[in-house]
C-alpha positions as CSV (number, residue, x, y, z in Angstrom):
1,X,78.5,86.2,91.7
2,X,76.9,85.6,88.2
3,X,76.2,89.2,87.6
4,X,79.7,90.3,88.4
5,X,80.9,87.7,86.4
6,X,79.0,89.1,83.2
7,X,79.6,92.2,84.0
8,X,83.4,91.4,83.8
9,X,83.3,89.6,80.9
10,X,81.4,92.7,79.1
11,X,83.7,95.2,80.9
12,X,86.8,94.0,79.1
13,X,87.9,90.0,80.1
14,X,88.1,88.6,77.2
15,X,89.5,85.3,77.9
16,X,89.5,84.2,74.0
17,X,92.6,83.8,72.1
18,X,93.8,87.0,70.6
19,X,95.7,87.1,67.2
20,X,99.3,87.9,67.1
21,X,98.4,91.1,65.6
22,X,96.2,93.1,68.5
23,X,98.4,91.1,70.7
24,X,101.7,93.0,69.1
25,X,99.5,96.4,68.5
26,X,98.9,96.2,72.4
27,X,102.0,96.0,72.9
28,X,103.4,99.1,70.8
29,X,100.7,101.0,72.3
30,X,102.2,100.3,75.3
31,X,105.6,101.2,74.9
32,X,104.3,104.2,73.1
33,X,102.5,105.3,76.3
34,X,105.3,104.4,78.6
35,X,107.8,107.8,78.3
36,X,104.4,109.9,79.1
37,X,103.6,107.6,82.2
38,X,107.2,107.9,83.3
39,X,106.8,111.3,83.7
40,X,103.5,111.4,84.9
41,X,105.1,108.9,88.0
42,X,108.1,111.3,88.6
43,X,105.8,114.2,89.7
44,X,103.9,112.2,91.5
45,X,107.2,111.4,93.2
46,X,108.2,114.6,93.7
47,X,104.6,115.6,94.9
48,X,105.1,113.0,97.9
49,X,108.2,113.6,98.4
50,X,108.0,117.5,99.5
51,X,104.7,116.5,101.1
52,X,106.7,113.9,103.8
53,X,109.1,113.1,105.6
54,X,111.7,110.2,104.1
55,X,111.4,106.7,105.5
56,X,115.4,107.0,107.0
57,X,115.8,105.2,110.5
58,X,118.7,105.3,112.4
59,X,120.2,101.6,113.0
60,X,123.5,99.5,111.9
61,X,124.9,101.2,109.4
62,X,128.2,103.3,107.8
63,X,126.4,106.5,106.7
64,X,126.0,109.5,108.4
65,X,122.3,110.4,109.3
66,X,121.7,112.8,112.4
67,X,123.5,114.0,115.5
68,X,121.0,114.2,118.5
69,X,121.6,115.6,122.2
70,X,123.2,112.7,124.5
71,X,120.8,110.6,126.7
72,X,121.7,108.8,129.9
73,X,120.8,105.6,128.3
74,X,123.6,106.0,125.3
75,X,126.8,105.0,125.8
76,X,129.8,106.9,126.2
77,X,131.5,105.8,123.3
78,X,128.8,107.2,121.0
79,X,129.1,111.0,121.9
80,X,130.9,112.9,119.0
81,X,133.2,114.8,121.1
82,X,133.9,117.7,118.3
83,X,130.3,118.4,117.6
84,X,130.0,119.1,121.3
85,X,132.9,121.3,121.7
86,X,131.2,123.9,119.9
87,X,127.8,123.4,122.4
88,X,126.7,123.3,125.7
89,X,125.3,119.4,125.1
90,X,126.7,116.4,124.5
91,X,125.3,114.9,121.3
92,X,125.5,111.4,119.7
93,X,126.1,110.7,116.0
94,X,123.8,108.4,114.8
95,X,124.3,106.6,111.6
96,X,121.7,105.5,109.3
97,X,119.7,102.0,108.6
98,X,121.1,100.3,105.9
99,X,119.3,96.8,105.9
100,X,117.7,97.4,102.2
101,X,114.4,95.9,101.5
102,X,113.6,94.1,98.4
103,X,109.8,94.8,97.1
104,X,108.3,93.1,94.6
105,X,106.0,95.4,92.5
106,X,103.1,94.0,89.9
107,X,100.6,95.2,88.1
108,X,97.3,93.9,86.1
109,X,98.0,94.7,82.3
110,X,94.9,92.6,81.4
111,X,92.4,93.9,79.0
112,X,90.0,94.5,81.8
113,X,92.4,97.2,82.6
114,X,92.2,99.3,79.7
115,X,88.7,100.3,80.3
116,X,87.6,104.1,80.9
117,X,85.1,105.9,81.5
118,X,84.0,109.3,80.8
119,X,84.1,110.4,84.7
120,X,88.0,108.6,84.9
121,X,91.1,110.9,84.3
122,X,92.6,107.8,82.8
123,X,92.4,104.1,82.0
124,X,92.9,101.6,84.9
125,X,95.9,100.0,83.5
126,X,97.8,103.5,81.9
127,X,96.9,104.6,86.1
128,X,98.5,101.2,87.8
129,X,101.5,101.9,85.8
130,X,102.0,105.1,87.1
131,X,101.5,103.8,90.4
132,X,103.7,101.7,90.2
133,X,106.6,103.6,88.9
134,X,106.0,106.4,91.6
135,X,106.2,103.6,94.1
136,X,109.5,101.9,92.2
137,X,110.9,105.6,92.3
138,X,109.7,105.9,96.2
139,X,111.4,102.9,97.5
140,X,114.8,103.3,95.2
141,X,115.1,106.7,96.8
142,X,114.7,105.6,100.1
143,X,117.2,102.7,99.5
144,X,115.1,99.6,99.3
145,X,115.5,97.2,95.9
146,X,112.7,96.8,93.4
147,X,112.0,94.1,91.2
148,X,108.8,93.5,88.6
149,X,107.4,90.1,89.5
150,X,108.5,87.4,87.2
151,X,110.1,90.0,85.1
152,X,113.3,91.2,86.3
153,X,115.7,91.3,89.1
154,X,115.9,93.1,92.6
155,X,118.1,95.9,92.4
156,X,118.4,99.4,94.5
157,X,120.2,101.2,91.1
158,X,119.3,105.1,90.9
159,X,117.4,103.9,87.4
160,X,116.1,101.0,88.6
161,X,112.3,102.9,87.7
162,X,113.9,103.9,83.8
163,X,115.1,100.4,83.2
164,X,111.5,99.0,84.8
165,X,110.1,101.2,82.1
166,X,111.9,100.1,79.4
167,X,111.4,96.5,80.8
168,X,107.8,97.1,80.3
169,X,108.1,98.5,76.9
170,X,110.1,95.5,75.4
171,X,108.2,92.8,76.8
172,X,104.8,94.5,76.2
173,X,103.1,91.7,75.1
174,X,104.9,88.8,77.2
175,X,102.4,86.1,78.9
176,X,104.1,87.6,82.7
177,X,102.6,91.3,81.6
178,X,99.0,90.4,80.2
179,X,97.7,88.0,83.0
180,X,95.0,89.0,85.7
181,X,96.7,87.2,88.3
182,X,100.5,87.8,89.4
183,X,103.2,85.9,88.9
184,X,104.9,84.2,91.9
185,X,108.3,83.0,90.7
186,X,111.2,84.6,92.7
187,X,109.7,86.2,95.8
188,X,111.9,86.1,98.8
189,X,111.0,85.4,102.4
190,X,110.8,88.9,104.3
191,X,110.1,90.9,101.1
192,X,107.1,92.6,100.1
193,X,104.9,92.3,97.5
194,X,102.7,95.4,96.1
195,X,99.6,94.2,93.7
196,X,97.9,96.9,91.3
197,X,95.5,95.7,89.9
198,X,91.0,95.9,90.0
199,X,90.9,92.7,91.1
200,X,88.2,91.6,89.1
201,X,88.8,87.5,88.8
202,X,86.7,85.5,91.4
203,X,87.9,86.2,95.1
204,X,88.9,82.6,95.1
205,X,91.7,82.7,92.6
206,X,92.3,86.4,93.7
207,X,92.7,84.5,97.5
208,X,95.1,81.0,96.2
209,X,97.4,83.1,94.5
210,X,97.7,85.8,97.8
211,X,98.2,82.4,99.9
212,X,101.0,81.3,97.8
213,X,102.6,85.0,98.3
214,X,102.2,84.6,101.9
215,X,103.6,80.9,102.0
216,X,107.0,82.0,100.5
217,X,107.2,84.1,103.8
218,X,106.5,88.0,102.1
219,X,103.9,90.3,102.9
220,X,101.6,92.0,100.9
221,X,100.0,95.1,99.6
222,X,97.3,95.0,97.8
223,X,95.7,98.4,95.5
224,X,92.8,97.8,93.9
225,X,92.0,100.4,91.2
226,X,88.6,101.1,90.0
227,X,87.0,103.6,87.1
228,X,83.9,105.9,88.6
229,X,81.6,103.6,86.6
230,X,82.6,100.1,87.8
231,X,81.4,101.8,90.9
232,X,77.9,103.0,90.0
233,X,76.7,101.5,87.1
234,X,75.8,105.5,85.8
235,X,73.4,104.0,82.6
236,X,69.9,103.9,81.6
237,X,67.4,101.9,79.4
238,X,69.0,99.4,76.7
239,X,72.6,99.1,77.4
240,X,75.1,97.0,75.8
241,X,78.4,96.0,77.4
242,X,81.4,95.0,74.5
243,X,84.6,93.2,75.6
244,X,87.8,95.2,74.5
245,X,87.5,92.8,71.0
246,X,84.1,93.2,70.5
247,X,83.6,89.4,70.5
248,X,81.7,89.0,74.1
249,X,78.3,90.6,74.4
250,X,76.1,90.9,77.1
251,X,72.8,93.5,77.0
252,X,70.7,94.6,79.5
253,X,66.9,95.7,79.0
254,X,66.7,97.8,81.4
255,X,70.2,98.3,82.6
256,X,69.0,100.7,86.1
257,X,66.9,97.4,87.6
258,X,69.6,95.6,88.1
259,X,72.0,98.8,89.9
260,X,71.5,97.7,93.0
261,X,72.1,94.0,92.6
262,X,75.4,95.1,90.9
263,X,76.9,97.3,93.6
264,X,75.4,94.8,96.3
265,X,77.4,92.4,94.3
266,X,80.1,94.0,94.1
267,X,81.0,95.2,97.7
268,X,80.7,91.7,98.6
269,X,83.2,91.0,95.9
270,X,85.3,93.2,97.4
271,X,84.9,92.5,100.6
272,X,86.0,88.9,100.7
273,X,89.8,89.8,99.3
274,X,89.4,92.7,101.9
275,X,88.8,90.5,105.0
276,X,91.5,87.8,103.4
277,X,94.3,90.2,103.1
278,X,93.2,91.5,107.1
279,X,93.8,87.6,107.7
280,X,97.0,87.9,106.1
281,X,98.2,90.8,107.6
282,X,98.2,92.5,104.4
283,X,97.0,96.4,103.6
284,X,93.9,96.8,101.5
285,X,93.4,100.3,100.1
286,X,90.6,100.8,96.7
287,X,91.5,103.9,94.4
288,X,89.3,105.5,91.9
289,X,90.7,107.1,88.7
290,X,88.4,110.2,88.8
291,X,91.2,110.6,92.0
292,X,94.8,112.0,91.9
293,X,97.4,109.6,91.8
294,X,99.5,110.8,95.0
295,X,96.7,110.2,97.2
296,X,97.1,106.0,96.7
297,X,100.9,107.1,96.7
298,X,100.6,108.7,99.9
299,X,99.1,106.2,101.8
300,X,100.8,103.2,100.4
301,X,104.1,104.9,101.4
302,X,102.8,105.4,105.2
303,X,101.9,101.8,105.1
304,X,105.1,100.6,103.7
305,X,106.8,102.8,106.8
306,X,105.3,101.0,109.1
307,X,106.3,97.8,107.4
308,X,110.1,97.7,106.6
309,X,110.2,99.7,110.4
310,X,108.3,96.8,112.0
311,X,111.1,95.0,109.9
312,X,113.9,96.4,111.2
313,X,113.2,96.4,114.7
314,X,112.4,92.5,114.3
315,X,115.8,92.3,112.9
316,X,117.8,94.1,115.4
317,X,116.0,92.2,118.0
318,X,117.0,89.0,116.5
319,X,120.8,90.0,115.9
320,X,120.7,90.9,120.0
321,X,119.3,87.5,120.7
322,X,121.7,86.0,119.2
C-alpha cells in the first residue's frame, strides 16, 4: 500500500502540525460555508422526501397513523366501531411506532477532504456535510434522535439539523471535527452510527476503530465519498502532488505508468473495509462528487429502513417474550 499511501499524503494528509492561524482560518471558512450547505441539505431533503414513502411503522404507540380493513387475525377490541359505521367493512385503527432511534452521524473534516477536482461538483468535505445534514434532517423528520459523534447530544428536536450546523460552525476547528478517524465516546448499544468520510487512512485503523463501534453494541453505516480523480488518476507526463499546506511533495515522472498500479491499489484499499463492514453487518455504499447528492441520500435512507424496522420487530418480539 505504499503508493496509496503517497498518494494520500500528496492528495491532502498533512499530518504536520498546523499553526493556529490556518487552523482558525479553516475554521471561519467553515462556518462561512455552513448556511449555503444547510440549504443545499434541505433540498436534498425535500428531494427524497417527495421521491418516498416515510419510514412510519405501525407498532406500540399513542399517535394516530392508519385505519385498515379488519382481519380475522385482529382482535375485536381493535375495530374502531365509528369509522365502520359509515362502511361496509370493519376497520382497525392502528397507531404508529414510537420507539425513537438514536443515530450517531460523523463526518471526516480532515484536510484530505477539502480536495477537488475539476470533474467534482464540490469538495469532499463541503459534500459529507451536506450529507450529513440531509440525513440529520431525514431521521429528525421521521422521529429518530441525532447526535454528532463526540460533539453533542442525542435529541429528536425539529432543529436538531440548525443547531448541528451551528455546532459545526463554533467548534470549526476543535480536535473532534479535524480527525480522519471518528470519535467513539458516547455511542449507545442499539444505536447506529453513520460514517462520511473517503476513508483514506490504512484499512487497519479504518477497521480497529469500526470494531470498537461494533463492541459498544451499534451498527454501522459507512459512506465513503470520493472526487472523479481519486478514481482515475486523469494526468499526464511530469506531475506534482502538493498537500493542502504545500509542505509535502511527492512527483511523478511520468505520472500515466503508474495508473494502473494506483487504481489496482486502490480497489484493494477499498475492498478490505468493504468486506470488514460485510463481517460486521454494516452497509458499505462509495459516492462520487461528479454525482447528485440525493442519490447517496436515497439509498442510505432505504438502508436505514430496513435497519431501525429489523429493530423494531426485534423489540416487540422481546417485549412478547417477556
Amino acid at each position: 500500500m505504499a503508493l496509496i499511501g503517497r498518494l494520500r499524503q500528496a492528495a491532502g494528509d498533512d499530518t504536520s502540525e498546523r499553526s493556529v492561524f490556518t487552523a482558525e482560518g479553516e475554521a471561519l471558512a467553515l462556518a462561512d460555508r455552513l448556511p449555503d450547505l444547510l440549504v443545499e441539505a434541505m433540498r436534498v431533503t425535500n428531494t427524497i422526501v417527495h421521491g418516498i414513502h416515510g419510514r412510519r411503522r405501525s407498532g406500540p404507540g399513542e399517535t394516530f397513523w392508519q385505519f385498515r380493513q379488519y382481519e380475522q387475525t385482529d382482535d375485536a377490541n381493535l375495530i374502531d366501531w365509528r369509522r365502520s359505521a359509515s362502511s361496509d367493512h370493519y376497520f382497525v385503527r392502528e397507531r404508529e411506532w414510537e420507539a425513537a432511534h438514536t443515530f450517531w452521524l460523523w463526518a471526516n473534516l480532515s484536510p484530505s477532504m477539502t480536495f477537488r477536482s475539476r470533474f467534482a461538483h464540490a469538495a469532499k468535505r463541503d459534500r459529507a456535510l451536506v450529507l450529513l445534514m440531509a440525513a440529520s434532517e431525514l431521521l429528525v423528520r421521521s422521529g429518530e434522535r441525532v447526535a454528532y459523534l463526540g460533539l453533542t447530544r442525542p435529541t429528536a428536536s425539529r432543529r436538531a439539523t440548525t443547531r448541528l450546523a451551528e455546532t459545526l460552525g463554533l467548534n470549526g476547528d476543535s480536535p473532534t471535527l479535524v480527525t480522519s478517524q471518528p470519535s467513539i465516546i458516547g455511542v449507545s448499544r442499539h444505536s447506529a452510527v453513520v460514517l462520511f468520510s473517503d476513508f483514506l487512512d490504512p484499512p487497519e485503523e479504518t477497521m480497529r476503530r469500526m470494531d470498537a463501534i461494533a463492541d459498544s453494541g451499534a451498527t454501522g453505516h459507512l459512506i465513503l465519498i470520493s472526487d472523479p480523480a481519486e478514481e482515475t488518476l486523469p494526468y499526464d507526463g511530469r506531475t506534482e502532488f502538493l498537500s493542502p499546506s504545500g509542505n509535502e511533495v511527492w512527483l511523478a515522472d511520468r505520472v500515466e505508468t503508474i495508473r494502473t498500479e494506483y487504481q489496482s491499489r486502490l480497489s484493494a484499499h477499498r475492498e478490505q473495509i468493504a468486506q470488514h463492514a460485510a463481517r460486521l453487518g454494516w452497509s458499505f455504499l462509495i459516492h462520487h462528487t461528479d454525482r447528485p447528492a440525493s442519490e447517496p441520500i436515497l439509498s442510505l435512507t432505504m438502508r436505514l429502513q430496513d435497519t431501525t424496522g429489523s429493530a423494531a420487530r426485534s423489540s416487540a418480539l422481546t417485549r412478547g417474550v417477556q
